[in-house]
C-alpha positions as CSV (number, residue, x, y, z in Angstrom):
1,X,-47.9,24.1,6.8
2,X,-48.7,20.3,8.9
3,X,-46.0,19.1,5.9
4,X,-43.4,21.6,6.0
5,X,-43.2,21.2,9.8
6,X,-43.0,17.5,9.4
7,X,-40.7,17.6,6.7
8,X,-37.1,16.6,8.2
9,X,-34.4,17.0,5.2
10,X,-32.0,17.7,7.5
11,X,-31.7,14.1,9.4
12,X,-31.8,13.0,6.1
13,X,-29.3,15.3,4.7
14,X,-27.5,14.3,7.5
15,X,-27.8,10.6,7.4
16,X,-26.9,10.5,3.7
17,X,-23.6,12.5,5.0
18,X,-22.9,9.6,7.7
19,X,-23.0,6.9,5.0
20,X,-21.3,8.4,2.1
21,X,-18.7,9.0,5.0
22,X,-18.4,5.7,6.0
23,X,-18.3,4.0,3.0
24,X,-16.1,6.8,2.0
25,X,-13.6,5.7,4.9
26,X,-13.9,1.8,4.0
27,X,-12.8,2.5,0.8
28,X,-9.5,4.1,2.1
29,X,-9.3,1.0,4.1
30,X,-9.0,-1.1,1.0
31,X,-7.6,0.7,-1.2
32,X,-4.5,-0.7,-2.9
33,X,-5.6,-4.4,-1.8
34,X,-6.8,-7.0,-3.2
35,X,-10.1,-6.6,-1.8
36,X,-10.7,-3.7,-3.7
37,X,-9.6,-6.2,-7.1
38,X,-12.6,-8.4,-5.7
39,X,-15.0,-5.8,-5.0
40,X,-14.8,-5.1,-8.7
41,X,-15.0,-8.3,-9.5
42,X,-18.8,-8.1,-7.6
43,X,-19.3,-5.3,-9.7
44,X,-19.1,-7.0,-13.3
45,X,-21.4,-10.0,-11.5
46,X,-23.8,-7.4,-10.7
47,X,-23.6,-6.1,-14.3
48,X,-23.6,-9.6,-15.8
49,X,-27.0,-10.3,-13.7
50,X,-28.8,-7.1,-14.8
51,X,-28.0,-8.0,-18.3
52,X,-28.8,-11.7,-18.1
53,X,-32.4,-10.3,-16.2
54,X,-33.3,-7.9,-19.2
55,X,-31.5,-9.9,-22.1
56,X,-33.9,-12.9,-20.5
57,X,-30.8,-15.3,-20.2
58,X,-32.7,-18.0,-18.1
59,X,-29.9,-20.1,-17.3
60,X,-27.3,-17.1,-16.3
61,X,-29.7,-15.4,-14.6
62,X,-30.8,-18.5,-12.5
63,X,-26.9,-19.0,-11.7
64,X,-26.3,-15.6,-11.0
65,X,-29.6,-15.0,-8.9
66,X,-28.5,-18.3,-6.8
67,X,-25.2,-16.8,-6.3
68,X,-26.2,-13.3,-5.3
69,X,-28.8,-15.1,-2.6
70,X,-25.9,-16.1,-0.2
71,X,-23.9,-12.8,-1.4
72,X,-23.6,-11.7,2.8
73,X,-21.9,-15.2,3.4
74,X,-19.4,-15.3,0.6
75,X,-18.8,-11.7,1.3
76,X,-17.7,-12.8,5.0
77,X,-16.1,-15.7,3.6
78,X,-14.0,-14.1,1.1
79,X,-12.9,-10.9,2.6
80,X,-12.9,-12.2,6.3
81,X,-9.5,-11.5,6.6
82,X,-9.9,-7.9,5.1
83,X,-12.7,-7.5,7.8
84,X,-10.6,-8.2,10.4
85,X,-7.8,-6.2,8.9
86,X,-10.4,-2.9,9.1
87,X,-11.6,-3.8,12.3
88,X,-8.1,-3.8,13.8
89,X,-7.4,-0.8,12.2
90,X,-10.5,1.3,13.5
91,X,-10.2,0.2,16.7
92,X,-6.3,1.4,16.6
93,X,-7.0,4.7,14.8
94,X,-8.9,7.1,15.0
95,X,-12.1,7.0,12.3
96,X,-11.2,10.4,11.6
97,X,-7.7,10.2,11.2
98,X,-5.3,12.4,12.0
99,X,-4.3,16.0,11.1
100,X,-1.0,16.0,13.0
101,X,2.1,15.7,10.4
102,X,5.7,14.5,10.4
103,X,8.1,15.9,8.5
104,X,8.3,14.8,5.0
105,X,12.0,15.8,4.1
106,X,13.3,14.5,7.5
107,X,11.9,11.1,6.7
108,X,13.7,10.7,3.7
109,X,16.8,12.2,4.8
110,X,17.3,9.5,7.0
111,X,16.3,7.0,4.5
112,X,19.3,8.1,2.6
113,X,21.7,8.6,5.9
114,X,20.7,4.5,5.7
115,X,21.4,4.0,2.5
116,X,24.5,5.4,2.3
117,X,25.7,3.9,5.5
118,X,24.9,0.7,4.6
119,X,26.3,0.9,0.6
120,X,29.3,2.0,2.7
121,X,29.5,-0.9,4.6
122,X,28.6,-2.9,1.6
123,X,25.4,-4.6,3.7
124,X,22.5,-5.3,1.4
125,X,18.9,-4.0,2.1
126,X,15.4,-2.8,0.6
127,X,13.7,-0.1,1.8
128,X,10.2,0.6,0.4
129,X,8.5,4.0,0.6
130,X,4.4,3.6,0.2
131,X,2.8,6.5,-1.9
132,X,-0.6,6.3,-3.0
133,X,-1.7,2.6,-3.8
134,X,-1.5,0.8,0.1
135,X,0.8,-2.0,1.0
136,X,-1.4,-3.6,3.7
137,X,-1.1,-7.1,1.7
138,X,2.7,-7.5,2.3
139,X,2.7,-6.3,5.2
140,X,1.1,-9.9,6.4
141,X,4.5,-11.8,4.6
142,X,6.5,-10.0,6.8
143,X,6.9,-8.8,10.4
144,X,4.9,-5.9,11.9
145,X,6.4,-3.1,13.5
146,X,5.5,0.2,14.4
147,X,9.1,2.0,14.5
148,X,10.4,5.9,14.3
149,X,12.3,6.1,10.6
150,X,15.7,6.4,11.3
151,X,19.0,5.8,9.9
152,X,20.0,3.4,13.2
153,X,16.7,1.7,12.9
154,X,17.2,0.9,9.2
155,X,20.8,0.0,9.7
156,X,20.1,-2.4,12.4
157,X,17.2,-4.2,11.2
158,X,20.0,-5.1,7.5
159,X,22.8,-5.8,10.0
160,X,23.4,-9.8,8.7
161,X,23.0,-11.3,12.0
162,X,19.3,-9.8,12.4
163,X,16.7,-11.6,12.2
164,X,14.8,-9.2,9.8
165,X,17.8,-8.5,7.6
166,X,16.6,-11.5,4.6
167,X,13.7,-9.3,3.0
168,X,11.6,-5.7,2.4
169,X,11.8,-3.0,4.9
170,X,8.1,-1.1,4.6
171,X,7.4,2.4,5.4
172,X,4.3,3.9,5.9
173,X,2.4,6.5,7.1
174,X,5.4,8.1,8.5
175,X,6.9,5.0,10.3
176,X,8.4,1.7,9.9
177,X,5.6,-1.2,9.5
178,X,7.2,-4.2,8.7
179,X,10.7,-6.0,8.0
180,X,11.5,-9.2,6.6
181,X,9.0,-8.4,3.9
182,X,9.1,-10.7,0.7
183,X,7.9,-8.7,-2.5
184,X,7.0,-10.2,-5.7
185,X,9.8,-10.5,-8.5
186,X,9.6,-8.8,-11.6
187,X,8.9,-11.2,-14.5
188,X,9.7,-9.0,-17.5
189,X,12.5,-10.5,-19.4
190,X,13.6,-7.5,-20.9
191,X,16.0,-6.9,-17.8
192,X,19.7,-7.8,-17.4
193,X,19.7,-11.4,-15.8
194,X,22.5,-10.5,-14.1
195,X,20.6,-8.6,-11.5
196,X,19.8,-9.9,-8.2
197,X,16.6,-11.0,-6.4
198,X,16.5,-7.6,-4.6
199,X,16.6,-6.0,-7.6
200,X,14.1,-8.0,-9.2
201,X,12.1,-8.0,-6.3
202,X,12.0,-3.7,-6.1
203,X,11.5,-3.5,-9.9
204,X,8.5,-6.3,-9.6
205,X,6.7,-4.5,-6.7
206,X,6.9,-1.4,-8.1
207,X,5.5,-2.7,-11.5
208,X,2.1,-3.7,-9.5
209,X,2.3,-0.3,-7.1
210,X,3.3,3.0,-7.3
211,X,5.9,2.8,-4.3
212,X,9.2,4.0,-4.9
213,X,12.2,1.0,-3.4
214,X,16.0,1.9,-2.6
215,X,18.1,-1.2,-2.9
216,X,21.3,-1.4,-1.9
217,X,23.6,-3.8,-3.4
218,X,25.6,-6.2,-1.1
219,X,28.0,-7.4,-3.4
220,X,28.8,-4.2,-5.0
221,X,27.6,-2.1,-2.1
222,X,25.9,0.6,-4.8
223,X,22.4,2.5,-4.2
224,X,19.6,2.1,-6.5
225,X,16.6,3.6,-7.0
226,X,13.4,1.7,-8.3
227,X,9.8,3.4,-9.2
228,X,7.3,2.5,-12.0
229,X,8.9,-0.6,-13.1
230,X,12.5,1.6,-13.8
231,X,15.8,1.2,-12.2
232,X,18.1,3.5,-11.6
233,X,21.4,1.9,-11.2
234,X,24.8,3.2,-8.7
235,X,23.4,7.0,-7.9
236,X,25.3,9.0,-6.4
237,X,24.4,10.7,-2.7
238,X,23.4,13.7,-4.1
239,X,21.6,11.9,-6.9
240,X,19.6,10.2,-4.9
241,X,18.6,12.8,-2.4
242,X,17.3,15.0,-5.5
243,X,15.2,12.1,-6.8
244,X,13.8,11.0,-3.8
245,X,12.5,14.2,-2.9
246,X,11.3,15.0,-6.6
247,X,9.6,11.7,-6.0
248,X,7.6,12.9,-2.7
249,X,7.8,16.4,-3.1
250,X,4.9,18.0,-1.1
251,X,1.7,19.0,-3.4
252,X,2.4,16.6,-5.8
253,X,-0.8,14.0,-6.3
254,X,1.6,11.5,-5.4
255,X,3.0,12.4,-2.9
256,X,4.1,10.6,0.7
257,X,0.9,11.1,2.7
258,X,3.2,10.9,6.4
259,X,0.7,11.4,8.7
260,X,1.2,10.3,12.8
261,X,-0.9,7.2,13.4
C-alpha cells in the first residue's frame, strides 16, 4: 500500500503533458523557417553518430562526438536569431494563442476590392496571403507592420510615391505584417521571359511555400493569380474572387488560419 500511496503518475502524467506542449508550441514557432531546415539537419548528424558509434567508425565518430560536445553553443550560435525571433513572439502573444476569429471571406474580399482598384488604376503591386508553411523569414527583408486588411491600406502602401510601394505586401494571421518585402525569383526556365520580376518573384515564392500571391501588373494593369508554382494570367473579377476563396475555403487542410494576434 506504502508504494501505491507514494506512487505519483499524475505529476508525471502531467509533466510529460507540459513538455510535449511546449515543444509542441516551439515547433509552431518554426515552422515554415529555416530553422526547422536546420533542425533536420541535427537530426541526420545525430543519425550519422549513432551509426558511426555501432558501425565503429573511429574517425567519424571522434568528429561527430567533438561536434556534438559544444552542441548548446552552436545551437545558440546558429539559431540565435530564431531565439530571439520566439522570444519576441511569446512575450507578444499569448503562449496559448488565441481562439478569437476574423472573418475569413471579409479578408479576402478586400484583398480583391485592392486588386481591382489598383489594376484599375494600372499601379503595380504583390500581395501575399500565408497558408500553412510560415513566412517569418521574409518578413525580416522587409518592413514590419501590424495593420487591419483593407482595400485603402493595400492601395496606399502601392501608391508610387510610398515608400513601401517597390516590393511584397505580407498577410498573416489576419493582418498586414510587412511591406516592401523582396521574394525570391523563380528560376525555372520553362516560363515566358517576357514576364516581369513581380511575376517571377510570386511564381518563385510560391514554388518554396504554399502561399497563394496576387500580382497586379503595372504596365498592363491585369490581375494574376500565383499558387504552387502556377500562374494564372488576366482573371477576371469574378474569376478571381471564386479562386481565392476556393483557395482558403474554411475546412480545407489548407486553409487561411486568421486568427486575432
Amino acid at each position: 500500500m506504502e508504494v501505491f500511496k507514494d506512487f505519483s503518475w499524475w505529476r508525471d502524467t502531467l509533466d510529460i503533458l507540459v513538455v510535449a506542449f511546449i515543444i509542441y508550441r516551439i515547433i509552431l514557432l518554426i515552422k515554415g523557417t529555416r530553422a526547422l531546415q536546420m533542425l533536420n539537419g541535427f537530426a541526420v548528424v545525430f543519425i550519422f553518430y549513432f551509426i558511426a558509434q555501432k558501425m565503429e567508425f573511429m574517425t567519424l565518430h571522434w568528429i561527430l562526438t567533438n561536434f556534438l560536445s559544444s552542441i548548446i553553443l552552436i545551437i545558440i550560435v546558429i539559431f540565435q536569431h530564431d531565439i530571439r525571433r520566439a522570444l519576441t513572439h511569446v512575450g507578444m502573444v499569448p503562449f496559448f494563442g488565441s481562439s478569437e476569429t476574423i472573418d475569413e471571406a471579409a479578408i479576402l474580399d478586400e484583398v480583391l476590392k485592392a486588386a481591382v482598384s489598383l489594376s484599375n488604376r494600372k499601379i503595380g503591386a504583390l500581395i501575399v496571403l500565408e497558408r500553412e508553411v510560415g513566412l517569418e523569414d521574409y518578413l525580416d527583408i522587409g518592413v514590419k507592420l501590424d495593420s487591419l486588411v483593407n482595400k485603402e491600406m493595400l492601395q496606399s502602401i502601392f501608391l508610387p510615391n510610398s515608400p513601401l510601394h517597390d516590393g511584397a505586401v505580407i498577410i498573416q494571421q489576419g493582418r498586414i505584417t510587412a511591406g516592401s518585402t523582396l521574394l525570391p525569383l523563380t528560376k525555372n526556365p520553362v516560363f515566358d521571359k517576357s514576364l516581369g520580376t513581380r511575376h517571377r518573384a510570386a511564381i518563385g515564392l510560391t514554388e518554396e511555400t504554399d502561399a497563394v500571391v496576387v500580382v497586379v501588373s503595372e504596365e498592363r494593369g491585369r490581375v494574376s493569380l500565383v499558387e504552387g508554382g502556377r500562374i494564372s494570367k488576366d482573371m477576371e473579377t469574378e474569376a478571381l474572387r471564386e479562386t481565392l476563396h476556393k483557395h482558403f475555403k474554411k475546412g480545407k487542410q489548407k486553409g487561411l488560419a486568421f486568427a486575432k494576434v
